[in-house]
N, C-alpha and C positions, 0 to 999 in steps of 0.2 A: 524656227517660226513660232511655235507654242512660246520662246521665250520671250520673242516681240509684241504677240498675243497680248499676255499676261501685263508685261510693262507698260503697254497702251488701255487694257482693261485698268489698272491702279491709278492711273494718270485720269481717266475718264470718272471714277468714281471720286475722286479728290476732287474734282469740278463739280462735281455732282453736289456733294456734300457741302462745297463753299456758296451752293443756290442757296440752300436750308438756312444759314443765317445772312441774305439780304437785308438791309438798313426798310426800305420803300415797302411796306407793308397794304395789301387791300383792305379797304374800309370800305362796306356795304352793309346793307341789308339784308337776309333773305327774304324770296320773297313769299315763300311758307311757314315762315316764324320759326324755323329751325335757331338750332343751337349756333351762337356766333360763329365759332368755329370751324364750322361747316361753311360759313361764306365762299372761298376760294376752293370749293372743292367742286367737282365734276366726275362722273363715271359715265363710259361710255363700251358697246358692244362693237366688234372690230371682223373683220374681214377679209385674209387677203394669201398671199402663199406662201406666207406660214403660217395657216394653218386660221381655225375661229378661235375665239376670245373674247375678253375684256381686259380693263385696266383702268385706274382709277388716278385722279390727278389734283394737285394740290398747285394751287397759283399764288406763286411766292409773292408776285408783285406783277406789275403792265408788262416785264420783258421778261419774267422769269417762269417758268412752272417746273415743276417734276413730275413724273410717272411713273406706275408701276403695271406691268400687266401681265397679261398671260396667253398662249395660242399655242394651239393645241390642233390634232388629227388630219384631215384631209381634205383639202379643200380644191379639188379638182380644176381650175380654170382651163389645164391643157391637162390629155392623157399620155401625152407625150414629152421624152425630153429629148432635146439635139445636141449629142456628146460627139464633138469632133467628126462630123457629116452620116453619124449614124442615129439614128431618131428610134430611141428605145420609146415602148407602153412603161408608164411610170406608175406606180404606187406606194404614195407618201404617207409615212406616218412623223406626225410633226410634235417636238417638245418644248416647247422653250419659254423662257421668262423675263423679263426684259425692267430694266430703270432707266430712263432715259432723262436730259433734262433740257427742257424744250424752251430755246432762245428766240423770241420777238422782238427783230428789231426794230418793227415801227410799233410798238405796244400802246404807245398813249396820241397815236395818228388821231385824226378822227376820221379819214378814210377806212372803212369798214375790212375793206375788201387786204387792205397793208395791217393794218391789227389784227386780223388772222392767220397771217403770214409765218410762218416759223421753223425756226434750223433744230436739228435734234441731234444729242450727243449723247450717247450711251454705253450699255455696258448688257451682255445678256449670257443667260445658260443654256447652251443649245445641247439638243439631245434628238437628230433628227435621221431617219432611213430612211431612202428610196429602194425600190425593187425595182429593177429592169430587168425587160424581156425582150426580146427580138425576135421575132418569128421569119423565116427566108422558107418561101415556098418552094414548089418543083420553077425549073427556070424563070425563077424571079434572081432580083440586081440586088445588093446591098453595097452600101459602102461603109468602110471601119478601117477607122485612123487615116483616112486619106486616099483609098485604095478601092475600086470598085468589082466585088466579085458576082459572078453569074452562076448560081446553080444550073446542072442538068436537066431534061425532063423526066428524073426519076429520081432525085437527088432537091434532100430539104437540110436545111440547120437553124440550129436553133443559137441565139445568147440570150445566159440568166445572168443574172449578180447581181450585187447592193452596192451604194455608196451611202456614208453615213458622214455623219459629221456628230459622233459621241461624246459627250461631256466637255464638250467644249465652253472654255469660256472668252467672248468674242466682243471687242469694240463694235462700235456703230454709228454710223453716220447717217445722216437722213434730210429731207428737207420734208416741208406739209403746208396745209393749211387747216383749220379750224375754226369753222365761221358758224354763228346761230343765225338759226334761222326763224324762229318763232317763240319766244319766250324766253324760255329757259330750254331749250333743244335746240340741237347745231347738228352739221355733220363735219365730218374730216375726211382727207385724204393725205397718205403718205407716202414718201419712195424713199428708197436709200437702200445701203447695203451695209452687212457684214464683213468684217476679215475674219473671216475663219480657219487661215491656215490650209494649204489640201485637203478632201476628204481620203478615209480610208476608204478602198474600192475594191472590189472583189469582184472581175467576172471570167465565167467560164464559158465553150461550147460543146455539143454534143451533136449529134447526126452527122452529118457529111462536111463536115470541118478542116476538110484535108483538100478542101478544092482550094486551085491556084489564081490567083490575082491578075487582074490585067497586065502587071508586070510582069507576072511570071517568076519571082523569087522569096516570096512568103504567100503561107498557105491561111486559110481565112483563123484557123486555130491562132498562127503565129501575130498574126496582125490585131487578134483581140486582145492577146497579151500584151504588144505593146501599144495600146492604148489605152488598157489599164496603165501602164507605168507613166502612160501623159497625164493622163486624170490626178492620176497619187504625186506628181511632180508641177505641170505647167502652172506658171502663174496664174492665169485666167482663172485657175480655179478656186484659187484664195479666198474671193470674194460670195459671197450667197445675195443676190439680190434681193429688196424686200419690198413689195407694192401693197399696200392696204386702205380700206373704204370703212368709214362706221357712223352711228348714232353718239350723239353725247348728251348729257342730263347736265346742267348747274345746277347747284342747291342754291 
């Protein structure tokens, strides 16, 4: 998987770097008497889970731009995450840096609403942990990996662990929009996802982990275990979803 990674991150950058010399060049103005050069360029503050940010962006032409950006720490929308029917308390700490090259294909529309339209194609360094926890009270339910246990009235457990997704380096796909709204200010929105390969996953339990499943032939200890082995194997988890909101500036 890392080596398919890898081939599709080269392949993305090679696209990347054929935007940078486009024929169809923007001609304007600014409209602060800025340096030419500065015409096509825009920087904007970002928002979303992965993490806050910014990233700054060069408009090759009507259907081309590039970006570079960056997001960073915690950005809570849910405290929770749903791994396989067990809904762990989540906290993230987020790395990552991203170049993407952002395709408009109705770029020189004069429909507003289709000229801000656009697919994104990228390439990013991820470097991200979760913490999960799981708290199982005195006769309370949980379920893990598929299987639903019931503690005692005198009997708790507990799961900890991480998943991480460490130096990773990961393709990206995406779709958005990016429309002004008042001058030289716009806002965006974007969704897409990563291949990142499985994460590395780690969890353990501790307290009364030794109780038995509605089945009756794995104990909640043996059933955490293998749903770490689904997490570090199932397809589904290849992917990192990515949803983000922000401000942008044109020069």
């Amino acid at each position: 998987m890392k080596t398919l990674r890898v081939v599709l991150a080269a392949g993305v950058l090679t696209a990347i770097a054929g935007t940078a010399f486009a024929d169809e060049q923007i001609v304007k103005e600014s409209a602060y008497g800025l340096p030419s050069y500065l015409d096509p360029v825009s920087v904007r503050a970002e928002v979303g889970t992965t993490g806050y940010g910014g990233a700054i962006s060069y408009r090759v032409n009507p259907y081309v731009g590039v970006t570079l950006g960056y997001n960073g720490g915690d950005i809570s929308w849910s405290d929770d995450l749903k791994i396989d029917g067990t809904k762990y308390d989540m906290d993230m700490d987020n790395n990552n840096t991203y170049l993407n090259a952002e395709i408009y294909p109705w770029g020189a529309s004069q429909n507003a609403f289709a000229r801000a339209l656009y697919v994104a194609a990228g390439v990013a360094y991820l470097d991200n942990e979760y913490d999960l926890k799981k708290r199982v009270g005195n006769s309370s339910l949980v379920k893990v990996d598929g299987e639903r246990f019931t503690t005692g009235p005198n009997q708790s457990a507990k799961i900890d662990g991480t998943m991480k997704y460490d130096n990773n380096i990961s393709p990206y796909l995406g779709v958005g929009i990016n429309a002004p709204v008042y001058k030289n200010i716009g806002l965006f929105g974007e969704m897409g996802a990563y291949y990142t390969g499985n994460p590395t996953v780690n969890l353990k339990t501790s307290g009364d982990d030794q109780i038995l499943g509605q089945n009756g032939d794995r104990t909640l200890a043996q059933a955490v275990k293998d749903e770490e082995h689904n997490i570090a194997n199932k397809s589904k988890y290849e992917w990192m979803p990515v949803a983000k909101v922000g401000v942008s500036f044109s020069f």
